[in-house]
C-alpha positions, 0 to 999 in steps of 0.5 A: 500500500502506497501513503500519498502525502499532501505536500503543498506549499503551506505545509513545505513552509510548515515543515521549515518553519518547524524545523527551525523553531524544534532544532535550533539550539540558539533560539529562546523558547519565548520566540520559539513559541512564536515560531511554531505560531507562525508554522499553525499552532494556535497559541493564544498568547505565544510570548508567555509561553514556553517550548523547549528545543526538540518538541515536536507537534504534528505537522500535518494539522497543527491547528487542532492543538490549542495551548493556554497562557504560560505554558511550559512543554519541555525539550523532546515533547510529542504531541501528535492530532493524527491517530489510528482507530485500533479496531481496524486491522489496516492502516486505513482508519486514521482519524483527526482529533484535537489536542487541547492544553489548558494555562499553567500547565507543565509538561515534563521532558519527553513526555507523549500525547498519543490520544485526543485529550483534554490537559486541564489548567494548572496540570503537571505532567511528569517527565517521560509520560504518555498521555493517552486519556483527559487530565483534569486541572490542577492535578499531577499526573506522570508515568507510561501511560499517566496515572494520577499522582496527586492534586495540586495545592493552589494558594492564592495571594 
């Protein structure tokens, strides 16, 4: 079986754009949030946020991620917007979803999102982490797949 792939100018200017904003050591993760912006993520305020060297996010439809206000994804990060529907046996059965990561929420080195989900605000995932169901706010979450650690404290000033 043959894979076509769509490679438009868009998505050549994509692959670019995200090429230099995953691999370039010299760039500060202020600006290379900017960048992946720029390439198709909708970060609503990308100059509060931060993304670490090596991160990639799925080039094929970026839009489908949404990231909130302050958020840290850490070097070697994957969040993926495509996925395989595991009750077929073919490769046929790709299906897109979207990928939303609320505010304040920390995501650890290497850490993999492999399904549609829903980060809530102020969550923490642990390094190393596959994330594979909806991690609800102010809670911290790691391992292979998350399981649930604690909930946050929240003071308030």
């Amino acid at each position: 079986m043959i894979l076509k792939t769509d490679y438009s100018i868009k998505r050549i200017f994509r692959k670019i754009i995200f090429l230099i904003a995953s691999k370039a050591h010299f760039i500060p993760g202020k600006i290379r949030a900017l960048l992946f912006k720029i390439g198709g993520v909708p970060l609503i305020k990308p100059l509060s946020c931060f993304i670490g060297y090596n991160v990639y996010f799925d080039d094929i439809h970026p839009e489908l991620i949404i990231i909130g206000n302050n958020t840290i994804i850490t070097e070697g990060s994957r969040i993926l917007t495509h996925f395989l529907d595991i009750n077929y046996n073919d490769f046929d059965h790709q299906y897109l979803a979207k990928v939303t990561i609320g505010s304040n929420v920390f995501i650890g080195m290497n850490t993999v999102i492999v399904r549609p989900v829903i980060i809530g605000d102020g969550a923490i995932i642990g390094a190393n982490s596959v994330i594979t169901k909806d991690i609800p706010p102010y809670t911290i979450w790691g391992g292979n797949p998350a399981k649930f650690i604690k909930n946050r404290e929240i003071t308030k000033k």
